[in-house]
N, CA, C and O atoms as CSV, one atom per row, in Angstrom:
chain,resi,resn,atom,element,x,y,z
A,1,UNK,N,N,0.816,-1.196,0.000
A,1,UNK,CA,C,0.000,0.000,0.000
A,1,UNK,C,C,0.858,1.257,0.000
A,1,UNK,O,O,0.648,2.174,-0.794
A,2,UNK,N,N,1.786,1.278,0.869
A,2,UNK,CA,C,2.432,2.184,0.614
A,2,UNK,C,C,3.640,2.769,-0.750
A,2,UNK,O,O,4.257,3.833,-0.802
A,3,UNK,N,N,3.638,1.807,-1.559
A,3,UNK,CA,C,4.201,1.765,-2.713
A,3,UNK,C,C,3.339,2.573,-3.927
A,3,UNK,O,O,3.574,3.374,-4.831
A,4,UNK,N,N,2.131,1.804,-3.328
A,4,UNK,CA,C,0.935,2.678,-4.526
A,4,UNK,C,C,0.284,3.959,-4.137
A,4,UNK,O,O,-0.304,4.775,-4.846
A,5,UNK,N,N,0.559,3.961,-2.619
A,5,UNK,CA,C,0.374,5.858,-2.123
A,5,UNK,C,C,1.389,6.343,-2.214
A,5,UNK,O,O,1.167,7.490,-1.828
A,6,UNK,N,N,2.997,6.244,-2.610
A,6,UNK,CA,C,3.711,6.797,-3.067
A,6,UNK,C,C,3.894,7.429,-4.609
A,6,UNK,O,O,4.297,8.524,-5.001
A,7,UNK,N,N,3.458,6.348,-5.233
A,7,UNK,CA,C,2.947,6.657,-6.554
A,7,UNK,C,C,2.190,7.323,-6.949
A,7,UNK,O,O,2.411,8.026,-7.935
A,8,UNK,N,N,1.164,7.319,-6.372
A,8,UNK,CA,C,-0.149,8.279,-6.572
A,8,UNK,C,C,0.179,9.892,-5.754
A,8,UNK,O,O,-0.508,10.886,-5.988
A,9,UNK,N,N,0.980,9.884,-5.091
A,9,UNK,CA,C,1.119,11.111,-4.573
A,9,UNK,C,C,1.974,11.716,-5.434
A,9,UNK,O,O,1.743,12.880,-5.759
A,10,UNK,N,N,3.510,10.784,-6.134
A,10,UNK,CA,C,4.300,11.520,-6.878
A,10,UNK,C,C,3.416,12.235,-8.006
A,10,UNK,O,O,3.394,13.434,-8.285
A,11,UNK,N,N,2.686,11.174,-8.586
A,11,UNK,CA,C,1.606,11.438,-9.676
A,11,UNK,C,C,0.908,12.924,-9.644
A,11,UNK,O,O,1.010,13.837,-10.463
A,12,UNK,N,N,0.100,12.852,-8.315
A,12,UNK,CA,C,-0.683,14.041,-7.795
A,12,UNK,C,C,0.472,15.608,-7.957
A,12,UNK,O,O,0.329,16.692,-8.523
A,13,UNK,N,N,1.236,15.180,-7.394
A,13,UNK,CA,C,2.512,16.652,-7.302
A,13,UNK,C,C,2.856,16.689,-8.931
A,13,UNK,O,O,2.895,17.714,-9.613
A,14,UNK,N,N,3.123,15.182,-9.443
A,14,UNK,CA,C,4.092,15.822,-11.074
A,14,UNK,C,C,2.106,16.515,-11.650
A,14,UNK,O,O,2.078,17.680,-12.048
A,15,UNK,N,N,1.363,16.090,-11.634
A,15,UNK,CA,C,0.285,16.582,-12.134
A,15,UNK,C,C,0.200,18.498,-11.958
A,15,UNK,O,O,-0.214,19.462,-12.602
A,16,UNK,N,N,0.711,18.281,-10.987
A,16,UNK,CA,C,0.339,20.185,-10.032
A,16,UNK,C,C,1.532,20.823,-11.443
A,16,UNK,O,O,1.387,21.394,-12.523
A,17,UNK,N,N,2.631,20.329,-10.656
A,17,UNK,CA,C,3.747,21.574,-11.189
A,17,UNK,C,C,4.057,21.163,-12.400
A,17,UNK,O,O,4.351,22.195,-13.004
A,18,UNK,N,N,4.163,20.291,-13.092
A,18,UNK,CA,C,3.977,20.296,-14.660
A,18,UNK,C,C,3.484,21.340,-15.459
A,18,UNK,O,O,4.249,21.997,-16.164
A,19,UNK,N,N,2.028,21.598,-15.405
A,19,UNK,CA,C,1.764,22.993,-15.851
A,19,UNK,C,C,2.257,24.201,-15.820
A,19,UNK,O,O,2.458,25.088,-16.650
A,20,UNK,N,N,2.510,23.973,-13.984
A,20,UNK,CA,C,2.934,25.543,-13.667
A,20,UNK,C,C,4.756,25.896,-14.472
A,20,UNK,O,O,5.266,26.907,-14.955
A,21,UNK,N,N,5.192,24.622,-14.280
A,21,UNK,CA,C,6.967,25.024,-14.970
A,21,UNK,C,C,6.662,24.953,-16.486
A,21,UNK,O,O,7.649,25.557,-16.907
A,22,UNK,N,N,6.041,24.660,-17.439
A,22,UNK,CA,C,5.730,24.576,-18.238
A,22,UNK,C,C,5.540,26.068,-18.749
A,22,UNK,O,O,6.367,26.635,-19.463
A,23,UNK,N,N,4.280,26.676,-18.273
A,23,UNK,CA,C,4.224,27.966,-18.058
A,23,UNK,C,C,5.395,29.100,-17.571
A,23,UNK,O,O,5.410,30.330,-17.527
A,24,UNK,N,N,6.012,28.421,-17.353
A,24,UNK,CA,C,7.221,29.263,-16.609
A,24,UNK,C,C,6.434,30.135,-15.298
A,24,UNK,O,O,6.414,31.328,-15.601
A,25,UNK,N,N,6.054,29.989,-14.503
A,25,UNK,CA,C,5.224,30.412,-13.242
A,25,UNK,C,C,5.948,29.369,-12.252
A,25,UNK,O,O,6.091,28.165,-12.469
A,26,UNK,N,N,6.514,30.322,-10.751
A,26,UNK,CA,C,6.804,29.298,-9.696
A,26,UNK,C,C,5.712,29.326,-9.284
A,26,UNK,O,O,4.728,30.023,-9.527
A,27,UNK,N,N,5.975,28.307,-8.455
A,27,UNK,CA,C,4.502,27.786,-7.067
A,27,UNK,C,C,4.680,28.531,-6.183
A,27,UNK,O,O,5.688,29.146,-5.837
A,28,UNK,N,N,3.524,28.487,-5.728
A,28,UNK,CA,C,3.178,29.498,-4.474
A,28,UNK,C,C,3.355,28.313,-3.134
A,28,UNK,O,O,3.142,27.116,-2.940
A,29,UNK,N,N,3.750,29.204,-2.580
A,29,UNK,CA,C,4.531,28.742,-1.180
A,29,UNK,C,C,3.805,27.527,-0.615
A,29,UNK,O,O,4.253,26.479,-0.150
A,30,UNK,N,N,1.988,28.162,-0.864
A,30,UNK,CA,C,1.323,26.752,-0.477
A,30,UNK,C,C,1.596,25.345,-0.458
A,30,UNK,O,O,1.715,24.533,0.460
A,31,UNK,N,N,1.683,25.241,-2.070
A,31,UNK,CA,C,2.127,24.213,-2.764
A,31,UNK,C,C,3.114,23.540,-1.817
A,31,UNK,O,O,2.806,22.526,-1.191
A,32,UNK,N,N,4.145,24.047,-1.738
A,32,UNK,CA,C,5.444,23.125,-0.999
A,32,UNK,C,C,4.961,22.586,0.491
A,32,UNK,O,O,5.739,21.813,1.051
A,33,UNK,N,N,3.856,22.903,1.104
A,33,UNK,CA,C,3.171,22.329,2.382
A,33,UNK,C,C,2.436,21.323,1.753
A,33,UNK,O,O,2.727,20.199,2.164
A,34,UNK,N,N,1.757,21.356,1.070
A,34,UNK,CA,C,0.574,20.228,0.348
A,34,UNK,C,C,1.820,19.216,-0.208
A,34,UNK,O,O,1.874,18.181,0.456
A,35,UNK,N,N,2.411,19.266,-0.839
A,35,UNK,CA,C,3.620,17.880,-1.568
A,35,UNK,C,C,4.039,17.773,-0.138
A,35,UNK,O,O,3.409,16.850,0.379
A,36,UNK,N,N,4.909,18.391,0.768
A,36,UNK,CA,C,5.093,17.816,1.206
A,36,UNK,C,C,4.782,16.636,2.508
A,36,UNK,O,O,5.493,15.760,3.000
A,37,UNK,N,N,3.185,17.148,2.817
A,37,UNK,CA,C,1.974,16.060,2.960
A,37,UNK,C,C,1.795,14.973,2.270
A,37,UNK,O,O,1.626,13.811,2.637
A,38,UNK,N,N,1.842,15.404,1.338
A,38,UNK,CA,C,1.572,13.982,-0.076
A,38,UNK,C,C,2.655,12.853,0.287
A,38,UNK,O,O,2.430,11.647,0.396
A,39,UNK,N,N,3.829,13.486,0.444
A,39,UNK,CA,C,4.562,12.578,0.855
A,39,UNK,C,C,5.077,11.815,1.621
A,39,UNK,O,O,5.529,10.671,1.576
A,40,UNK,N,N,4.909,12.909,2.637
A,40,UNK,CA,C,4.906,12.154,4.379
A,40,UNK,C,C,4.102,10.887,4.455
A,40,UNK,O,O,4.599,9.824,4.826
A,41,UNK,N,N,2.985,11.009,4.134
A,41,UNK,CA,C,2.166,10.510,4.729
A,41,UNK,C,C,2.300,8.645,4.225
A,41,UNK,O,O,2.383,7.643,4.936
A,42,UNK,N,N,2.273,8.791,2.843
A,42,UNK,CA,C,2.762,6.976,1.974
A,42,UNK,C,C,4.641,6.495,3.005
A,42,UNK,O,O,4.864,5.449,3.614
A,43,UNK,N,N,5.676,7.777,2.813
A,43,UNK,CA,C,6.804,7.367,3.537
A,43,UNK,C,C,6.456,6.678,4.615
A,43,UNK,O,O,6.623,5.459,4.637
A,44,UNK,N,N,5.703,7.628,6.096
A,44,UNK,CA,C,5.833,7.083,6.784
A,44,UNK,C,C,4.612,6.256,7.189
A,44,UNK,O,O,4.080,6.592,8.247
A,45,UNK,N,N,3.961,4.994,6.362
A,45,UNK,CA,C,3.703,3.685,6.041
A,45,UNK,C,C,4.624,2.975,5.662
A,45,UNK,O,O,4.467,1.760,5.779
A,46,UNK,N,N,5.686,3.409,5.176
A,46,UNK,CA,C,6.825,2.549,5.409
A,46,UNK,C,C,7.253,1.707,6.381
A,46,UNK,O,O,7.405,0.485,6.383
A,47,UNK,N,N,7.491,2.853,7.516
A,47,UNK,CA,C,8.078,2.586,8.340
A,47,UNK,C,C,7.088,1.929,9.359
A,47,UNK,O,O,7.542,1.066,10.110
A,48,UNK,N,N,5.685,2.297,9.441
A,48,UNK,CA,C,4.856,1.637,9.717
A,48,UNK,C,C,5.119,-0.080,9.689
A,48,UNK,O,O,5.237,-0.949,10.553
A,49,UNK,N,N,5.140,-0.038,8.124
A,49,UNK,CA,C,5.033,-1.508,7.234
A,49,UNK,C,C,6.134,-2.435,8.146
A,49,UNK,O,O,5.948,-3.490,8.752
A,50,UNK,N,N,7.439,-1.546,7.981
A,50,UNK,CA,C,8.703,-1.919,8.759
A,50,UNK,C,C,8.290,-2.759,10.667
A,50,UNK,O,O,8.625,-3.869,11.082
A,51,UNK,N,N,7.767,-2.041,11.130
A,51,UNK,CA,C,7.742,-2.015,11.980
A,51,UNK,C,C,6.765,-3.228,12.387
A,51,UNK,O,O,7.108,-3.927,13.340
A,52,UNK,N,N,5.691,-3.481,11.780
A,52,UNK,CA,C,4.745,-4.665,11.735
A,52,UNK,C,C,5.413,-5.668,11.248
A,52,UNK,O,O,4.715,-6.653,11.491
A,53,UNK,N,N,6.676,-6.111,10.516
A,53,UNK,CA,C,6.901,-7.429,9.782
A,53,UNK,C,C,7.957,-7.379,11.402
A,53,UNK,O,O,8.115,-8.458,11.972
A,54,UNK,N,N,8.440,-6.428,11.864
A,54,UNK,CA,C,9.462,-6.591,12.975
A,54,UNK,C,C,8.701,-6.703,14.494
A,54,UNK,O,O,9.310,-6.838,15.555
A,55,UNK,N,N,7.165,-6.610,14.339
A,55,UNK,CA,C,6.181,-6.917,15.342
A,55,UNK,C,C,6.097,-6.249,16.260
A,55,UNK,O,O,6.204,-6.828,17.341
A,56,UNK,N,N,5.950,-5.272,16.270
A,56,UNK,CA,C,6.457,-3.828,16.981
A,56,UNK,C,C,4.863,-3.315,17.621
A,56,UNK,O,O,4.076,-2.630,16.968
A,57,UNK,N,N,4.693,-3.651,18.567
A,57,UNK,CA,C,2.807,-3.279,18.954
A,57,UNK,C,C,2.710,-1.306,19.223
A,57,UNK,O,O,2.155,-0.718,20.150
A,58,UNK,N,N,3.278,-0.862,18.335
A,58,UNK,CA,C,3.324,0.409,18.278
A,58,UNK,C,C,2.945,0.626,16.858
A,58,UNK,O,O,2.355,1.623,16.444
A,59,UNK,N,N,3.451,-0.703,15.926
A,59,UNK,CA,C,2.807,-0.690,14.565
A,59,UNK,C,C,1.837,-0.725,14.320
A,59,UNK,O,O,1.080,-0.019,13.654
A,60,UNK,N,N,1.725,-2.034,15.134
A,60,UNK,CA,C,0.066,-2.573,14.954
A,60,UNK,C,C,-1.074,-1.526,15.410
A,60,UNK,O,O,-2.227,-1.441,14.987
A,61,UNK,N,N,-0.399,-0.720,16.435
A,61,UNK,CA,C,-1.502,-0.059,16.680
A,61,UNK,C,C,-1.862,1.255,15.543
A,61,UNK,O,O,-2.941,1.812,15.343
A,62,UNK,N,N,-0.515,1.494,14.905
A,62,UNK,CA,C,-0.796,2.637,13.782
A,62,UNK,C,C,-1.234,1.660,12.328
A,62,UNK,O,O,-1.583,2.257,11.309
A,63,UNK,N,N,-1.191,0.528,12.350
A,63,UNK,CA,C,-1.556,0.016,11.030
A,63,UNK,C,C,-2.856,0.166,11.322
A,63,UNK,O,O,-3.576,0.729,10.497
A,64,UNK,N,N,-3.420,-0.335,12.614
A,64,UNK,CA,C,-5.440,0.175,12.994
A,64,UNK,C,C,-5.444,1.241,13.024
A,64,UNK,O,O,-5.964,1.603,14.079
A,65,UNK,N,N,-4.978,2.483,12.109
A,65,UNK,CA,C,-5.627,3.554,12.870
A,65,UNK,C,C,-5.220,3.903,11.197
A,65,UNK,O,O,-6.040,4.690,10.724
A,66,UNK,N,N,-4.466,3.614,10.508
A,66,UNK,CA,C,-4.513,3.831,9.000
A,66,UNK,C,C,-5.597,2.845,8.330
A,66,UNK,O,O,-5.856,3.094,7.152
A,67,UNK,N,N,-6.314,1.673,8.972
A,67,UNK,CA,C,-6.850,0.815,8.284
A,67,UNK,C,C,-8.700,1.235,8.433
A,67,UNK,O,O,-9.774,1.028,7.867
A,68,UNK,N,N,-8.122,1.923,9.572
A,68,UNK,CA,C,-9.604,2.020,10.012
A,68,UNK,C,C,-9.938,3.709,9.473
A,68,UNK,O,O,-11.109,4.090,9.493
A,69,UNK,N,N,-8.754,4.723,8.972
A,69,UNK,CA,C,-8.979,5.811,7.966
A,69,UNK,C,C,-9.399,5.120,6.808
A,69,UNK,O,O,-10.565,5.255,6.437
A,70,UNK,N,N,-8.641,4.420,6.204
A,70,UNK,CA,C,-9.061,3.897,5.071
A,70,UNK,C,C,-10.404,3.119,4.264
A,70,UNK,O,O,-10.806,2.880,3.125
A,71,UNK,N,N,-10.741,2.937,5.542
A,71,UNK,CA,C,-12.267,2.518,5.435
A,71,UNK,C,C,-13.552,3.883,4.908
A,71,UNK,O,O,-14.754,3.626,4.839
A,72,UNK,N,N,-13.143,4.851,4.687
A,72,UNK,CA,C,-13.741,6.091,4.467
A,72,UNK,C,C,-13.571,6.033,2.597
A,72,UNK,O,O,-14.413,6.722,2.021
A,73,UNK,N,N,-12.922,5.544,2.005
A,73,UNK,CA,C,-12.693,5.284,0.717
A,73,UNK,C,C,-13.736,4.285,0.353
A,73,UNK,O,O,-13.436,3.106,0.542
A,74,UNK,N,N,-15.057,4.592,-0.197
A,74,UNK,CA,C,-16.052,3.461,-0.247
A,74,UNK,C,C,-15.385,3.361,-2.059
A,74,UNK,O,O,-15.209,4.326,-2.803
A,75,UNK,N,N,-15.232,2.502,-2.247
A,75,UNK,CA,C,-15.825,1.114,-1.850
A,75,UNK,C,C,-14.546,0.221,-2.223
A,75,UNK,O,O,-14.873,-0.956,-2.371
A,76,UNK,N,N,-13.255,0.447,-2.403
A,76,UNK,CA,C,-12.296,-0.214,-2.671
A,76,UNK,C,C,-11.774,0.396,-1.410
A,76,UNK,O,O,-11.336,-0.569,-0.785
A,77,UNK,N,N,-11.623,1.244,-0.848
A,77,UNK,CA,C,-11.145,1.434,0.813
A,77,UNK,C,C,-11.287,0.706,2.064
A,77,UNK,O,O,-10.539,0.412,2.996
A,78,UNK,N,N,-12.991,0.441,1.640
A,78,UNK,CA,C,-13.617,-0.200,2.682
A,78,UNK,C,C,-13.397,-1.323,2.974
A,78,UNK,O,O,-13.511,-1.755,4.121
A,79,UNK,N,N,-12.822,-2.409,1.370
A,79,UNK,CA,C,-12.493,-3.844,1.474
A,79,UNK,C,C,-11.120,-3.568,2.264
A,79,UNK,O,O,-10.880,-3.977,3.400
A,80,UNK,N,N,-10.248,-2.787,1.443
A,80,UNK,CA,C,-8.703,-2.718,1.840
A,80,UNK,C,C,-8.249,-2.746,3.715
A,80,UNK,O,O,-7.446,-3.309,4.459
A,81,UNK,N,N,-9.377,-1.731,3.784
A,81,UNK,CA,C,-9.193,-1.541,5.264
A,81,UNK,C,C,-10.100,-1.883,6.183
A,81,UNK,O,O,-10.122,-1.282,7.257
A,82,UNK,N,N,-11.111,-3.039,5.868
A,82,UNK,CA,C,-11.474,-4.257,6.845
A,82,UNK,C,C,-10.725,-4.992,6.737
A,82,UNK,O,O,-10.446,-5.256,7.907
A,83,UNK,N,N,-9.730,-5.975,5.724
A,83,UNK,CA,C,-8.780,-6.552,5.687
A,83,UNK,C,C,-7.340,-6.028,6.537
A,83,UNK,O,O,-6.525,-6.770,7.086
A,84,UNK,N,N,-7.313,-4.996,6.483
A,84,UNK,CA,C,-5.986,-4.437,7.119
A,84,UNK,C,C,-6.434,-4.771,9.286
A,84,UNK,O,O,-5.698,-5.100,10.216
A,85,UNK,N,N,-7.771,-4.493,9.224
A,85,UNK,CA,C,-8.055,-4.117,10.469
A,85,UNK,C,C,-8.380,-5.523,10.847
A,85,UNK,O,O,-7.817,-5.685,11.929
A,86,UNK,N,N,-8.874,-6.402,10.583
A,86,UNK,CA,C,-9.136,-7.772,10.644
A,86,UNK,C,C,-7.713,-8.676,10.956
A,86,UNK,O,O,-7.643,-9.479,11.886
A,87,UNK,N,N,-6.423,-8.349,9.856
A,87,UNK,CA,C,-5.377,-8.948,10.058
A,87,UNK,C,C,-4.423,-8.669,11.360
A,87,UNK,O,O,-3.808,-9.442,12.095
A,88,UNK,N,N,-4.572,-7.049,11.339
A,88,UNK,CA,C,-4.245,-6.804,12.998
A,88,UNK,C,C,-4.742,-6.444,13.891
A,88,UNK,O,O,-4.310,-5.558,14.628
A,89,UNK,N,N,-6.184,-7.301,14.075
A,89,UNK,CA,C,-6.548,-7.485,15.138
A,89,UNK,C,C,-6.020,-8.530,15.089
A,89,UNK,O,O,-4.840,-8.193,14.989
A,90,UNK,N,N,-6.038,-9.550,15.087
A,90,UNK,CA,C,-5.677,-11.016,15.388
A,90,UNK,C,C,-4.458,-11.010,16.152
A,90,UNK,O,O,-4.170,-11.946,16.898
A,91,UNK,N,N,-3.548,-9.744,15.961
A,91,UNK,CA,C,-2.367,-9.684,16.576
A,91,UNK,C,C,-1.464,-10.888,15.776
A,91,UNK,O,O,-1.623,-11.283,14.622
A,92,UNK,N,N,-0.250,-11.430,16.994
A,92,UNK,CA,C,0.839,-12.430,16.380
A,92,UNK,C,C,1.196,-12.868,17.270
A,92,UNK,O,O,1.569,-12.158,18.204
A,93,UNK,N,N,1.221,-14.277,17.332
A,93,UNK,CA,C,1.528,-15.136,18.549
A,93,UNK,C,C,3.413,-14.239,19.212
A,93,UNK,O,O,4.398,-13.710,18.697
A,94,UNK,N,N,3.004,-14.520,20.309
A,94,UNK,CA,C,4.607,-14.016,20.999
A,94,UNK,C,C,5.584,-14.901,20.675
A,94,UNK,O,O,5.255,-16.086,20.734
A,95,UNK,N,N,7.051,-14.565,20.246
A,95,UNK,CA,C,8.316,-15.193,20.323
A,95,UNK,C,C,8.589,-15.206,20.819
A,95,UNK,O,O,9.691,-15.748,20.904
C-alpha cells in the first residue's frame, strides 16, 4: 500500500507543477506544504510496514488507525481496510 500511495502522490505533485513550470510560473509557497503532505504521509507507512513485519505493537496499533482511515474510501477502501483491520486485530503469537 504504501508503494501505490507513493505513486499516486508523486503522480498528484508531477500533475500540479507540470503545468505551472511549463508555463514558466513558480509555485506558491502553499504548494510546498501540500507535496510535502503527499509525501509524508505513503513514507511514513513505510516505516509503519517496517515495523509490523518486525512486530512492533506500536505498529500494529498505527496500522489500525490507518486501516480504520481507510475505510472512508467506499468502496475499494472499505475492502482494503477491513482486511488491514481484521489482520491486525488477530495480533501475532509471541516469540
Amino acid at each position: 500500500m504504501a508503494w501505490l500511495g507513493l505513486l499516486m502522490s508523486a503522480g498528484i505533485v508531477a500533475a500540479i507543477t507540470l503545468p505551472l513550470v511549463n508555463d514558466q510560473r513558480s509555485l506558491p509557497a502553499d504548494y510546498y506544504f501540500i507535496f510535502m503532505l503527499l509525501l509524508a504521509v505513503p513514507i511514513s507507512l513505510f516505516f509503519v510496514a517496517r515495523g509490523i513485519f518486525a512486530r512492533r505493537e506500536w505498529a500494529r496499533w498505527a496500522g489500525m488507525i490507518y486501516g480504520f482511515l481507510t475505510l472512508f474510501g467506499i468502496p475499494i477502501g472499505t475492502i482494503i481496510g477491513g482486511y488491514v483491520l481484521w489482520q491486525l486485530k488477530k495480533g501475532w503469537p509471541a516469540q
